[in-house]
FIFIFI-557073 format. One line per 3 residues: their letters; for each residue z, y, x of N, C-alpha, C. Coordinates in nm, 4 decimals, padded with zeros to 6 digits. Atoms other than C-alpha are relative to their C-alpha. Last residue first. Layout:
% residues N
a = Z:Y:X:Z:Y:X:Z:Y:X  ...;
***
This chain:
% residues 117
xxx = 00.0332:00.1615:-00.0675:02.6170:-00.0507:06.0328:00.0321:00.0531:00.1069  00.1430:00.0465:-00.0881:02.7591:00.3053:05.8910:00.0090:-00.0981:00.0678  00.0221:00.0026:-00.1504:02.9772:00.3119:05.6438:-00.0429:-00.0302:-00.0017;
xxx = -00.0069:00.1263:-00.0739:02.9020:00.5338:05.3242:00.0222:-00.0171:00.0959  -00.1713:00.0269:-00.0160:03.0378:00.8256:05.1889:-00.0119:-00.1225:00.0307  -00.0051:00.1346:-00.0062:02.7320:01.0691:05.2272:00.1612:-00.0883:-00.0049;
xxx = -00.1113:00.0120:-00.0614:02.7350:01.4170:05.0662:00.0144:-00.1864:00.0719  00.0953:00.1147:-00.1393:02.4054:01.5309:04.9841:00.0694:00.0151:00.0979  -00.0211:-00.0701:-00.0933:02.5790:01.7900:04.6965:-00.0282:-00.0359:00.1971;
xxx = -00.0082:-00.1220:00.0209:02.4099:01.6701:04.4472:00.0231:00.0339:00.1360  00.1407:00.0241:-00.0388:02.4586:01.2885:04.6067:-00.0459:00.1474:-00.0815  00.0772:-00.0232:-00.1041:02.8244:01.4063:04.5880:-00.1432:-00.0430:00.0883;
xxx = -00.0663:-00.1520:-00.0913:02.8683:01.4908:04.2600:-00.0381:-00.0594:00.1331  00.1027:-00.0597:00.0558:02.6326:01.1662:04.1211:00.0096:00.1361:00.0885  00.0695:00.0810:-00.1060:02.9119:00.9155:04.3023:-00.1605:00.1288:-00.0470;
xxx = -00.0386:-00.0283:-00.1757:03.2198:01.0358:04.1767:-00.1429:-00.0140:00.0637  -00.0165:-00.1506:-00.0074:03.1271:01.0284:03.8054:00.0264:00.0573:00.1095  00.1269:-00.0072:00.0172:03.0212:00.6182:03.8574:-00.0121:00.1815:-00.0516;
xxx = 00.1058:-00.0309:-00.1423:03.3393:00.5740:04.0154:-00.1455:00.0958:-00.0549  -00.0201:00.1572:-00.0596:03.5271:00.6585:03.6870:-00.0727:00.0305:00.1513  00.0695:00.1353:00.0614:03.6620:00.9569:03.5417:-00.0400:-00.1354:00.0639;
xxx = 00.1447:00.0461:-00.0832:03.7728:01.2025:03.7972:-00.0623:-00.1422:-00.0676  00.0451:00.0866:00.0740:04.1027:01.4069:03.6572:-00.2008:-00.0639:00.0382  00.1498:-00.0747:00.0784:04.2117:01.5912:03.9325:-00.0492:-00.1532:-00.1198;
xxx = -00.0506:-00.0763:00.1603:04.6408:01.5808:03.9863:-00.1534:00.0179:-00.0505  00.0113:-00.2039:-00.0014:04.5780:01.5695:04.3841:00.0376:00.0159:-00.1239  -00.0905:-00.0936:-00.0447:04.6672:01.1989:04.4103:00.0611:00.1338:00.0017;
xxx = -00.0265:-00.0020:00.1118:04.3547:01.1488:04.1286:00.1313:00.0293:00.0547  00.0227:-00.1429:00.0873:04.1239:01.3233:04.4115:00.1314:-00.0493:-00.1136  -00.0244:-00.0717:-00.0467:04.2710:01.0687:04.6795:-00.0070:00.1303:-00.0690;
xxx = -00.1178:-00.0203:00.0035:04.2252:00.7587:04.4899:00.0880:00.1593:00.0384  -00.0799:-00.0290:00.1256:03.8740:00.8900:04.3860:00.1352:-00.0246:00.0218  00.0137:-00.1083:00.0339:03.7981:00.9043:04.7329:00.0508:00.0469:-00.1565;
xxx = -00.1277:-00.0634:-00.0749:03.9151:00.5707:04.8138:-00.0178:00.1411:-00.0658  -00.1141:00.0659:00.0579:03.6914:00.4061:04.5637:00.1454:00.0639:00.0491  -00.0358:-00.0449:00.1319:03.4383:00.5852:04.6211:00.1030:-00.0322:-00.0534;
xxx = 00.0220:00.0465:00.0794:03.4746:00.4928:05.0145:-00.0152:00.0498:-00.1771  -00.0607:-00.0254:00.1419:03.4943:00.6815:05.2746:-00.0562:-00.0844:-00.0755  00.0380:00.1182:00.1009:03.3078:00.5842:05.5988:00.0822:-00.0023:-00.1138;
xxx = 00.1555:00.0096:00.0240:03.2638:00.9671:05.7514:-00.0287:-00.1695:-00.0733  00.0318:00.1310:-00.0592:03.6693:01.0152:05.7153:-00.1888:-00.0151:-00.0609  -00.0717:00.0100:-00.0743:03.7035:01.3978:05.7660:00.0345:-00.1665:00.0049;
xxx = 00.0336:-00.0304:-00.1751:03.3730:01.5000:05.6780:00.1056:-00.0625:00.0744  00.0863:00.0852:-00.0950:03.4122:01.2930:05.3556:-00.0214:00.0311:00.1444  -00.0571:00.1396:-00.0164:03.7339:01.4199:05.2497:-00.1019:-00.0863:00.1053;
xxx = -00.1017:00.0154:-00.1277:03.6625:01.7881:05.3458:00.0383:-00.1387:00.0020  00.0494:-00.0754:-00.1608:03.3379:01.8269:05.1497:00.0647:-00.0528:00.1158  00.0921:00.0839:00.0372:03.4851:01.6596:04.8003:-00.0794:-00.0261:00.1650;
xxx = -00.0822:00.1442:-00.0596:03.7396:01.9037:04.8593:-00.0730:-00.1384:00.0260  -00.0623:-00.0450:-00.1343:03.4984:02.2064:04.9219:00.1003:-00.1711:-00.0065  00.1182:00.0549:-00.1130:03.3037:02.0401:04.5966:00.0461:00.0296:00.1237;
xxx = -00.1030:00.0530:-00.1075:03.6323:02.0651:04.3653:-00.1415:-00.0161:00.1010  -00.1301:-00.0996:-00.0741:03.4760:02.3347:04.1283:00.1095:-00.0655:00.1216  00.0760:-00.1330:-00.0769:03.2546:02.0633:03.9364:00.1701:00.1217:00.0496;
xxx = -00.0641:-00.0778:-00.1157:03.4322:01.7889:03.9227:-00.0251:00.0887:00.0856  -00.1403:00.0098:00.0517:03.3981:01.6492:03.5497:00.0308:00.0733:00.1098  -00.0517:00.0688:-00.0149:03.0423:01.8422:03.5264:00.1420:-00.0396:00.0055;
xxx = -00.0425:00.0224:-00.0806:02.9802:02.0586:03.2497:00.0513:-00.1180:00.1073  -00.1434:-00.0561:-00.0057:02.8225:02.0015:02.9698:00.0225:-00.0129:00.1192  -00.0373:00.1069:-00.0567:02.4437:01.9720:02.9028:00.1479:00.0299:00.0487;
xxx = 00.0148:00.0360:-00.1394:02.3036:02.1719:02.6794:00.0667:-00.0820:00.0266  -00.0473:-00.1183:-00.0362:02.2431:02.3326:02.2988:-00.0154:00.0126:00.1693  -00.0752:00.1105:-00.1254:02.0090:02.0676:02.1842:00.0781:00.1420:00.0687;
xxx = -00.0009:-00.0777:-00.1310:01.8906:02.2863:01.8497:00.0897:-00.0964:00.0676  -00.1004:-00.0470:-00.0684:01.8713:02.0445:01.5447:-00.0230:00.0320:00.1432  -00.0876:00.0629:-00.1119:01.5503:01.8854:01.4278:00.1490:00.1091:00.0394;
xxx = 00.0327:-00.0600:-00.1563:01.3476:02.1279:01.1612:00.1495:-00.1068:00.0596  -00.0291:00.0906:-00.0724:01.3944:01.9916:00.8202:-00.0928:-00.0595:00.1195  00.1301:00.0502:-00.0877:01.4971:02.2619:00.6496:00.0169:-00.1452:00.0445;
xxx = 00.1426:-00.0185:00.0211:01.7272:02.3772:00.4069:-00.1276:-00.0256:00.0757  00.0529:-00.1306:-00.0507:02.0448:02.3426:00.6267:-00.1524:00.0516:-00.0955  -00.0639:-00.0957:-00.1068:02.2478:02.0914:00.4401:-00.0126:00.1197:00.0556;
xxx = -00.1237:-00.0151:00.1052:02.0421:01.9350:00.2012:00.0881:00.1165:00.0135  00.0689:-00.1139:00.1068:01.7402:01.9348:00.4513:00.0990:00.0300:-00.1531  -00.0257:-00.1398:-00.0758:01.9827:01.7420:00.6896:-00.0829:00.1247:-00.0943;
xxx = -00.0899:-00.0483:-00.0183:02.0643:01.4594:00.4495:-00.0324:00.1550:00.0503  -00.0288:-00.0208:00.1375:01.7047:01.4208:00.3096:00.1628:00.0810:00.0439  00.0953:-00.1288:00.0319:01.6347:01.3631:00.6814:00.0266:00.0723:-00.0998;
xxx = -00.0508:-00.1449:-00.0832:01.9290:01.1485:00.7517:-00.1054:00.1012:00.0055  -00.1250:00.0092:00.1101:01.8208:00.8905:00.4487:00.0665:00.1391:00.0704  00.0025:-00.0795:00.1448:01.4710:00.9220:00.5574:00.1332:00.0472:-00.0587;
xxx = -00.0689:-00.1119:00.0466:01.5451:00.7994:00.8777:00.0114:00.1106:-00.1093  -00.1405:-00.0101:-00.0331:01.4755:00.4476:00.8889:00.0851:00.1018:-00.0374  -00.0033:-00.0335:-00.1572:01.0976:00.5459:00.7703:00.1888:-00.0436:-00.0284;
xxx = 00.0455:-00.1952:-00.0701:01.0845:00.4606:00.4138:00.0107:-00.0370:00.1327  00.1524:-00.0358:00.0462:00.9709:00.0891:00.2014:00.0263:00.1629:00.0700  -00.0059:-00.1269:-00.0637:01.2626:-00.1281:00.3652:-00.1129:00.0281:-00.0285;
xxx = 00.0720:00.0418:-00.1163:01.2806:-00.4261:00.1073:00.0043:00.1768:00.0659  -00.0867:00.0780:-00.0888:01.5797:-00.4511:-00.1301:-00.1057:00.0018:00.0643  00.0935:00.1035:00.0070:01.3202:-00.2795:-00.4760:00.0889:-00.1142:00.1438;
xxx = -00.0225:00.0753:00.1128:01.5501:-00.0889:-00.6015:-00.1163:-00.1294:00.0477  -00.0956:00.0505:00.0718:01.7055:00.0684:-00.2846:-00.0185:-00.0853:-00.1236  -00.0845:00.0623:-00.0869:01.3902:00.1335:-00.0915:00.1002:-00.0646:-00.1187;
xxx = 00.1082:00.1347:-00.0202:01.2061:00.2882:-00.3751:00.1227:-00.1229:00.0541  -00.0494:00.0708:00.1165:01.4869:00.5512:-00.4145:-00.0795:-00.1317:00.0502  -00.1682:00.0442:-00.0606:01.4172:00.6162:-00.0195:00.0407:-00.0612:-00.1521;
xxx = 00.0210:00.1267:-00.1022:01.0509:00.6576:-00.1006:00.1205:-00.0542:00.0301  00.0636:00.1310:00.0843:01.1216:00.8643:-00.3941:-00.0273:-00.0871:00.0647  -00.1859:00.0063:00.1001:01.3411:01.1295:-00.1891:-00.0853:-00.1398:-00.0965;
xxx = -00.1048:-00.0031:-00.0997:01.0458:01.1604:00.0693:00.0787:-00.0476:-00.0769  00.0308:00.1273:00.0088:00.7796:01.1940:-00.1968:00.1005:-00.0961:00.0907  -00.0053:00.0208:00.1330:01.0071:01.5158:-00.3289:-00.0514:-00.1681:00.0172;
xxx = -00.1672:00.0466:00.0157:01.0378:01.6419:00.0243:00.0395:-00.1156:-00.1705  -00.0165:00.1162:-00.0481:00.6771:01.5975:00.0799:00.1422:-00.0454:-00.0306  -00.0262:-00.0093:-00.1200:00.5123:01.7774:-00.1576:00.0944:-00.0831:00.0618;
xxx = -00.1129:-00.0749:-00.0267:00.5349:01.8017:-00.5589:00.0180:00.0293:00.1418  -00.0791:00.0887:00.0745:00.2504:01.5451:-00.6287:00.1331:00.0764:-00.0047  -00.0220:00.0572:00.1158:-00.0106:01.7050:-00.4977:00.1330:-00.0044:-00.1095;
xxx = -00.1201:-00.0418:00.0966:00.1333:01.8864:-00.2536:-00.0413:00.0203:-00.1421  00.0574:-00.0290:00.1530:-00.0434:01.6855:00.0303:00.1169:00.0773:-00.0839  00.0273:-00.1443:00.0191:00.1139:01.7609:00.3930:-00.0638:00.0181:-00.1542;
xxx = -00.1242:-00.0877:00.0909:00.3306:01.4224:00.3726:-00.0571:00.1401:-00.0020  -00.0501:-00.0195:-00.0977:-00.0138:01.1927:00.3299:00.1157:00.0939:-00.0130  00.0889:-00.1098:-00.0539:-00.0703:00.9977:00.0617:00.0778:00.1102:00.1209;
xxx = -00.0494:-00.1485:00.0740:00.0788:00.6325:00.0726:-00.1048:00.1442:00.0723  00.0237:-00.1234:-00.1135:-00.1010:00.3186:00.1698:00.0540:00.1270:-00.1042  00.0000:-00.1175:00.0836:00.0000:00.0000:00.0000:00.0000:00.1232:00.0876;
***
């Protein structure tokens, strides 16, 4: 069954064939909309449109502002470990999530903490 397309406004336009495709769905038990029909309908409820939501950004890192310490651990043992290093930041009182948040900061800052063969 081929439906008409969503710029026609035949039939009332799209929001209207939109909201009947999702009834569909429900009386008939087979998936007859897109997945997201149900959160489309939602968001055009909500905001009147249904334009995507603004991505605002990316949040801060967890250890941004400690990079001088970050600096002084590794210069001062050159085979550090992540493992050590985080012991040493969580000594200090810094909250440092896991390894895998230790390890991004100082390849940024093209910090090495491996030993060398």
């Amino acid at each position: 069954m081929m439906t008409a397309p969503l710029s026609a406004a035949s039939d009332g336009g799209w929001f209207v064939r939109l909201r009947r495709a999702v009834r569909r769905r429900g009386r008939h038990g087979a998936l007859r909309a897109p997945v997201g029909g149900d959160k489309l309908m939602q968001r055009v409820r909500e905001t009147g449109s249904a334009a995507p939501a603004r991505i605002v950004g990316y949040r801060k890192p967890l250890l941004a502002g400690h990079e001088p310490l970050l600096r002084e651990l590794t210069t001062a043992e050159p085979g550090i470990t992540l493992a050590e290093i985080q012991a040493a930041l969580i000594w200090r009182g810094i909250q440092t999530g896991s390894l895998a948040t230790i390890w991004p900061t100082l390849r940024r800052l093209g910090l090495r903490h491996k030993k060398s063969c």
